[in-house]
C-alpha positions in Angstrom: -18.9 9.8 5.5 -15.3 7.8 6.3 -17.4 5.4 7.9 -19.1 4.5 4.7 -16.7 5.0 1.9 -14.5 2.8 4.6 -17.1 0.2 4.1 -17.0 0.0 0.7 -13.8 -1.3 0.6 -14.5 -3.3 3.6 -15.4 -6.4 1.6 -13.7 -9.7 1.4 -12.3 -10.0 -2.3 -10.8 -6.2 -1.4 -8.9 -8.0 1.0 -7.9 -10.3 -0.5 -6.6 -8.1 -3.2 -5.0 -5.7 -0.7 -3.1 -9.2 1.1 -2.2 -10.2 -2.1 -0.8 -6.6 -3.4 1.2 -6.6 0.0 2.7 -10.0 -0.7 3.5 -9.0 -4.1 5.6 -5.3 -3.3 7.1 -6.9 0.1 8.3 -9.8 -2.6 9.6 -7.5 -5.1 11.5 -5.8 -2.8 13.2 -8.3 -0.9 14.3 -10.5 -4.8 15.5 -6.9 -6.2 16.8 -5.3 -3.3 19.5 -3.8 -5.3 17.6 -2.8 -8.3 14.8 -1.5 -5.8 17.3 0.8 -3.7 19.0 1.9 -6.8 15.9 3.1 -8.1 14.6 4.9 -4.9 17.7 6.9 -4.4 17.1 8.9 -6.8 13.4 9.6 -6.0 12.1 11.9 -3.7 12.0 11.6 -0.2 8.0 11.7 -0.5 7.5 8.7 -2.7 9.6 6.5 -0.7 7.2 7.4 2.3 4.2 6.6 0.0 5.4 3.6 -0.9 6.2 2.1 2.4 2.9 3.7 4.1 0.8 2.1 1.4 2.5 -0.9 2.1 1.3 -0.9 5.6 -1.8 0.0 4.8 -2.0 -3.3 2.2 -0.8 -5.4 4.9 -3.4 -4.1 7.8 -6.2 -3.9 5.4 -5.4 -7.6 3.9 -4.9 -9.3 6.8 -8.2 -8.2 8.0 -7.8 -5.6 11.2 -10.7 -3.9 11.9 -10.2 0.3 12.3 -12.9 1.6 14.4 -12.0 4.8 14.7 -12.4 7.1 11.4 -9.8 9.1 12.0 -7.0 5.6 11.4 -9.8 5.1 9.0 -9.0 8.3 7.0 -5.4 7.4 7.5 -5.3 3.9 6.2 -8.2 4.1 3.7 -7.0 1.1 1.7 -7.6 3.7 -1.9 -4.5 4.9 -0.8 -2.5 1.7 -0.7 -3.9 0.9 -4.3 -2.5 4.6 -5.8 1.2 3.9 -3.5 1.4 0.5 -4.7 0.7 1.7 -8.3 3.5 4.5 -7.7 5.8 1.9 -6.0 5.6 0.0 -9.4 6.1 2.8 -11.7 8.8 4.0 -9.4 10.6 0.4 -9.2 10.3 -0.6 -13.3 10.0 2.2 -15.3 12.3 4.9 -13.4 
């Protein structure tokens, strides 16, 4: 079942969304580095490893390695880069 809902999101335009989405959070952290760290010290100790696991996962899954086995497949299934970069954002501009 991994295998498949893996290869839903296994499609080029996902990709490039995911790369793109990676570029976009590494970028906002490294031009607000203050404003960024500010806003995470306060947050829970959980988000902040969301938001740097769904980082990962962006970067993997955009620049295109292939995950074989589904267990790495479960853990970077590319959804869950989408909802931590969506936290990441609400986290860095509206906390």
């Amino acid at each position: 079942m991994i295998n498949s809902l893996y290869q839903i999101f296994n499609k080029g335009s996902l990709r490039t969304l995911s790369f793109i989405l990676a570029i976009v959070l590494t970028l906002l952290f490294f031009i607000n580095v203050n404003d960024f760290s500010t806003n995470l010290r306060t947050a829970h100790p959980i988000v902040i490893l969301l938001i740097i696991w769904g980082t990962g996962i962006l970067w993997i899954h955009g620049i295109g390695f292939e995950i074989r086995t589904s267990i790495w497949q479960m853990l970077f299934f590319p959804l869950l880069g989408y909802i931590a970069f969506i936290v990441a954002i609400v986290v860095s501009w509206l906390s």
